[in-house]
N, C-alpha and C positions, 0 to 999 in steps of 0.2 A: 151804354158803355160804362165799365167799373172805373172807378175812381182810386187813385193813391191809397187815398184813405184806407179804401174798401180791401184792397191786395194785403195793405201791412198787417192789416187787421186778421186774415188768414193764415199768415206767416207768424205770428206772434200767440200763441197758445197760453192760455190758463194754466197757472202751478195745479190747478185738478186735473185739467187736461192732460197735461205732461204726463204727469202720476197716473190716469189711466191707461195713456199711450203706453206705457212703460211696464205697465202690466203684461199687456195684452205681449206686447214683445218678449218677454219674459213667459208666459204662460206657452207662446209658441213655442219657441226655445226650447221650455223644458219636454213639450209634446213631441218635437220633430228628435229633441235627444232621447229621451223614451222609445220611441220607434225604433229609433238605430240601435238601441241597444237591445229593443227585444230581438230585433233582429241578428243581430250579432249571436245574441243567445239561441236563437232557433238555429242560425247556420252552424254555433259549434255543436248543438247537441247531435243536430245531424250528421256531422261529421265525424263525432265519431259514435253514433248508432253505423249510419256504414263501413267506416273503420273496422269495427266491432262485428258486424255483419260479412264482409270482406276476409275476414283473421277465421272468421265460425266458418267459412264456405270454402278458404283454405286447408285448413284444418281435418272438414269431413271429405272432402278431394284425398286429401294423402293419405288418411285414414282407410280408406277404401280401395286407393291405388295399395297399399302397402298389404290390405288382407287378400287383395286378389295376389300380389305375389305369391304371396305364403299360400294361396291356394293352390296356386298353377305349381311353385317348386314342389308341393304336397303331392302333384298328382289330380287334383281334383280341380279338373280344368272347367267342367260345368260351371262350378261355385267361382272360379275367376272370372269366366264372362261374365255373371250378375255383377260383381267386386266393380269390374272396371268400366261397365256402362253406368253404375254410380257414381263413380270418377268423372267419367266421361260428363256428366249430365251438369257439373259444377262447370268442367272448362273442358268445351266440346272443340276447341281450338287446340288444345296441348296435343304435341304427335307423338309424344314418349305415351299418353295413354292409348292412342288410337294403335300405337304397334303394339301395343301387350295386349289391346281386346283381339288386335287379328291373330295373334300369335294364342292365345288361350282359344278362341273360335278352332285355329289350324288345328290345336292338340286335342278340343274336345268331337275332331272328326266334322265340324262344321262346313264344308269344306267352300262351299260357294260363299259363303257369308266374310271368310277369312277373305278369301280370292279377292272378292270387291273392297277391302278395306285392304288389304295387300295392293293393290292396284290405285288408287286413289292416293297411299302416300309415292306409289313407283311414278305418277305425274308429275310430281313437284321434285322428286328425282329420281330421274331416271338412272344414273350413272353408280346409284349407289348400291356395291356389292351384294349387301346382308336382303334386300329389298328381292335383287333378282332371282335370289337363293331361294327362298321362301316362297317366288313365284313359280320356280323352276318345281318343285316341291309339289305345289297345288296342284303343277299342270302332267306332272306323274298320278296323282290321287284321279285326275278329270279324263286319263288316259287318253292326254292330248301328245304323242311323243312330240310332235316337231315345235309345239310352241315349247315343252318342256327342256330340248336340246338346243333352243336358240336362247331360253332364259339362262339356261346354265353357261354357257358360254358369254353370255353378258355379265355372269357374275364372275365369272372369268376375267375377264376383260375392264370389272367397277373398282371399285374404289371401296379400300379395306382399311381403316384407318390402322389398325396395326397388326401386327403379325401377317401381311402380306402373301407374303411368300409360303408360308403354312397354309394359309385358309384355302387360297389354290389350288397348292398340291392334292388337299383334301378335299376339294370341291372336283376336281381332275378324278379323284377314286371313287367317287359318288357318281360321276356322269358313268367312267368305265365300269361301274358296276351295272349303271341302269340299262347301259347300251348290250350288257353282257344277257339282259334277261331280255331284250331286245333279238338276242342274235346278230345284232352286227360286230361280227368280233373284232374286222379291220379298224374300226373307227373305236374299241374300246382298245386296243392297240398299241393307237395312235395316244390315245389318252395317258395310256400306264405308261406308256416309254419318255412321253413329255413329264411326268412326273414324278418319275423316273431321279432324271435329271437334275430334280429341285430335293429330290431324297437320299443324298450322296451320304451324308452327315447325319442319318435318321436309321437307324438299322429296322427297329421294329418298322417304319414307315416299306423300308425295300422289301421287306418278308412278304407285306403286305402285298407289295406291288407285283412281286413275284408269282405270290398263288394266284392272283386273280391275272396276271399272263398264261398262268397255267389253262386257267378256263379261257381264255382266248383265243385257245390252239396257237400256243405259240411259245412252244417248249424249249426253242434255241435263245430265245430273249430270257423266260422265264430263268433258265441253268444260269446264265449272266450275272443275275440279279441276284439268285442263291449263294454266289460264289462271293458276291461282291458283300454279299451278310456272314460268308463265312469268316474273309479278312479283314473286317470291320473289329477294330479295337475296343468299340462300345457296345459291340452287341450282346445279350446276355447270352449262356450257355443253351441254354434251353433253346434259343433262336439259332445259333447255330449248329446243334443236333438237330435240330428240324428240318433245317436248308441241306444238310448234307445228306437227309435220308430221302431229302425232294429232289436233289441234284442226281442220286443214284437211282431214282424211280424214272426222271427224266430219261435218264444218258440210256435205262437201258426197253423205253417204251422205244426208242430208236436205233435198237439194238447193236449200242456202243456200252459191251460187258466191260471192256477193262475198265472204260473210262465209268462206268458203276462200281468196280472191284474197287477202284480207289476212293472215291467217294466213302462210299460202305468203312475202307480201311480207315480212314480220316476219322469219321465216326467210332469205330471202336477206341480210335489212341482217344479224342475228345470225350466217352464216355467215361473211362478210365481216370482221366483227368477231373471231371465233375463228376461225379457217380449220384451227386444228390439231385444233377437235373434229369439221370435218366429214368424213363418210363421200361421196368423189367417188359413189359410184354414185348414193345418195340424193339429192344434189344436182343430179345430170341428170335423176333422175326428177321431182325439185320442181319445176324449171326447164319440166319435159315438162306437167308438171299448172298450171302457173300459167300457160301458154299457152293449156290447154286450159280453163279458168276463164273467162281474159276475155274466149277467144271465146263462151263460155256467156254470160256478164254481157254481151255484143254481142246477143243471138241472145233470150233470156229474154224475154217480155212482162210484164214485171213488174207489180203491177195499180197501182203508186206514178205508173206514166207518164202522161205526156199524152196525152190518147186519139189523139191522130194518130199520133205514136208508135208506141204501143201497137200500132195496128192496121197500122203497115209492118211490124212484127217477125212481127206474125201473117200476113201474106201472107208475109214473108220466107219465115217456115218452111216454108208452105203449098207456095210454089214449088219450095225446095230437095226437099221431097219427091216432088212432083208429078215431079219432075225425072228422081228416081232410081223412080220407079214406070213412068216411062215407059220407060228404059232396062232396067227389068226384065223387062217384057213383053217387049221385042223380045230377049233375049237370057236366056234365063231357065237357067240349071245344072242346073236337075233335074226332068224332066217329072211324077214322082209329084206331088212340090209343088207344079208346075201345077196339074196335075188336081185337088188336093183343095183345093184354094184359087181353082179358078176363078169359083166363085161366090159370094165374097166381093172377090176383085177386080174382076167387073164391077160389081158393087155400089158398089165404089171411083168405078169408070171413071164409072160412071155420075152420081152424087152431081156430081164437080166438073162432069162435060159440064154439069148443068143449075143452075151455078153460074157457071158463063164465059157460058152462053147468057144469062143473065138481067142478066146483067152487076153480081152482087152480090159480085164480088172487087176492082170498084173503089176505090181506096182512101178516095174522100170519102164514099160507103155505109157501108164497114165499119166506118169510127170511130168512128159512131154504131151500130151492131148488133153490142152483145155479145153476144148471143146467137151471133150468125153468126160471131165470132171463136171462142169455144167448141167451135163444131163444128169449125169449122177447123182447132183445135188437134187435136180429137178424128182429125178424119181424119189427119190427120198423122204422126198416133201409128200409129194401125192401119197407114197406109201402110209408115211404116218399119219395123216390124215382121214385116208381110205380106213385104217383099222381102226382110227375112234372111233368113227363113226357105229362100224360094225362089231366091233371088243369093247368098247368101252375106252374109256380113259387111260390113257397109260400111264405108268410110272418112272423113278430114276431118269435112263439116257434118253429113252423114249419120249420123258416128257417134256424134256430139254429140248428135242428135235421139234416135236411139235410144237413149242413154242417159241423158235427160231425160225419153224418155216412159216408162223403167224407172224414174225416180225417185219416192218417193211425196208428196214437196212439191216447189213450186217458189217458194217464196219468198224474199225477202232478208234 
């Protein structure tokens, strides 16, 4: 067992002692602060080698994003894809690069490559317009219609952050164009008339929507939407000389002449007025059609007339073809057509012979028998018909007839 003595004895240290201890603590000291600070010094060099490394890999990202632009707006959509999968390869997370490589993939005709990188950012959103548009797009190129008219209609339906209401409209004339080459003209229709409506304030927008009504078969919409470009305050001249030489092609494919003679008329006072938007050639051929018009609106029995009227214009025609049937018989171009039409033209011959015999082409009879103007009309028709076939083409009133009796209305 240690003694007093012995404890104080360990407690109480030599002045060399001390001065070693003191070293040795001091020599620590200075090692463990050496340490920290080469440490220190290693953590800032590193910090900014990565720094430095971080700013350089910055740097060649937007370097690379920026030449793939310039490639893609150039045209040269191949040399963007290389551009932006360099991009990409720096920050494979950024989605402004992942939509320029889909979008340079889409323009360099890639078309499955864009598809799955189109689709990939449409997961994380779905709602967003510009996404479904793009998809809608691929899945026309993939000649998939029904996914292509359910994506369009969702981009219909997404989210545009601006200009709204434009992107729409024009997304609406994109579908009715697609559906047009489709053949479903109801549904492209349906399209142009809802777009229609968002293009009150756009004249060149309604021209637009107008011709492609046109192809729609749907020439009573179509005339609407002409009409509404022609009393449009903004619309330029050119557009409405257009619309009115579209409205008088309309009005008289449905064989409503006057309502084309004024069309046509509008057109000459508006040419006159702009003479630098008119196209000379168009304007000979309006000139050529607005002749041919009011010899129609002369010649037409319109049912608005007074029956005496009415029933000269129906002997009128009756004659002028009677005329050219007799001429055809004596002088016919082609004997097959004879032959296979000769017994339907004595049929002809026949009809009026016991029509002048009875004396019921008189005109104070006829005014009173519509019935008999009806047929009149009917033979008319078959007449001038029967003799193109067999004469040839006819000219002047004749040709007026035969393309009134190819018309499917004759109203005003």
């Amino acid at each position: 067992m240690p003694t007093a003595s012995t404890a104080d004895s360990k407690l109480h240290l030599s002045p060399a002692e001390r001065i070693q201890r003191r070293r040795l603590i001091v020599q620590d000291s200075l090692a463990l602060l050496s340490l920290v600070a080469i440490t220190i010094c290693i953590a800032v060099v590193t910090y900014f080698f990565f720094h430095s490394f971080q700013q350089h890999r910055s740097v060649l990202e937007k370097r690379w994003f920026a030449r793939g632009e310039i490639a893609l707006a150039s045209g040269h959509s191949a040399d963007a894809v290389d551009d932006f999968r360099s991009a990409l390869s720096f920050s494979s997370a950024n989605t402004q690069y992942q939509m320029a490589l889909a979008e340079a993939l889409a323009a360099s005709g890639r078309t499955d490559e864009a598809y799955a990188y189109f689709s990939t950012l449409h997961e994380a959103e779905p709602g967003d317009g510009y996404l479904n548009l793009q998809l809608a797009r691929l899945a026309v190129r993939r000649r998939n219609p029904q996914q292509a008219i359910e994506y369009y209609q969702s981009a219909l339906n997404g989210l545009w952050l601006s200009e709204g209401t434009e992107r729409r409209r024009d997304i609406r004339l994109e579908l009715a164009r697609y559906l047009l080459s489709l053949h479903r003209f109801n549904d492209a229709q349906g399209q142009l008339l809802a777009a229609e409506g968002n293009a009150l304030d756009s004249p060149s927008a309604l021209f637009a929507i107008a011709n492609l009504l046109r192809q729609a078969q749907d020439p009573s919409d179509a005339s609407t939407a002409f009409q509404r470009v022609e009393r449009s305050r903004n619309a330029s001249p050119s557009d409405v000389l257009a619309s009115l030489l579209a409205e008088s092609q309309i009005a008289a494919s449905v064989g409503q002449y006057k309502h084309a003679m004024r069309a046509l008329n509008r057109y000459m006072a508006k040419a006159r007025q702009y003479p630098a938007a008119v196209n000379p050639e168009q304007k000979r051929s309006a000139e050529h059609e607005l002749d041919t018009y009011q010899r129609m609106s002369q010649l037409i029995p319109f049912d608005g007339l007074p029956p005496r009227q009415r029933a000269d214009r129906v002997l009128l025609i009756a004659n002028i073809a009677h005329r050219r049937y007799q001429s055809c018989l004596k002088h016919p171009q082609s004997a097959s057509d004879a032959n296979s039409t000769d017994a339907d033209l004595l049929a002809l011959g026949t009809q009026w012979t016991q029509w002048a015999q009875s004396k019921s082409l008189a005109p104070n009879r006829l005014s009173g028998d519509t019935s008999l103007q009806q047929d009149l009309m009917t033979w008319s028709g078959h007449a001038e018909l029967m003799t193109a076939k067999l004469c040839g083409a006819p000219t002047g009133d004749d040709a007026l007839l035969l393309q009134l009796t190819q018309t499917p209305d004759k109203t005003e």
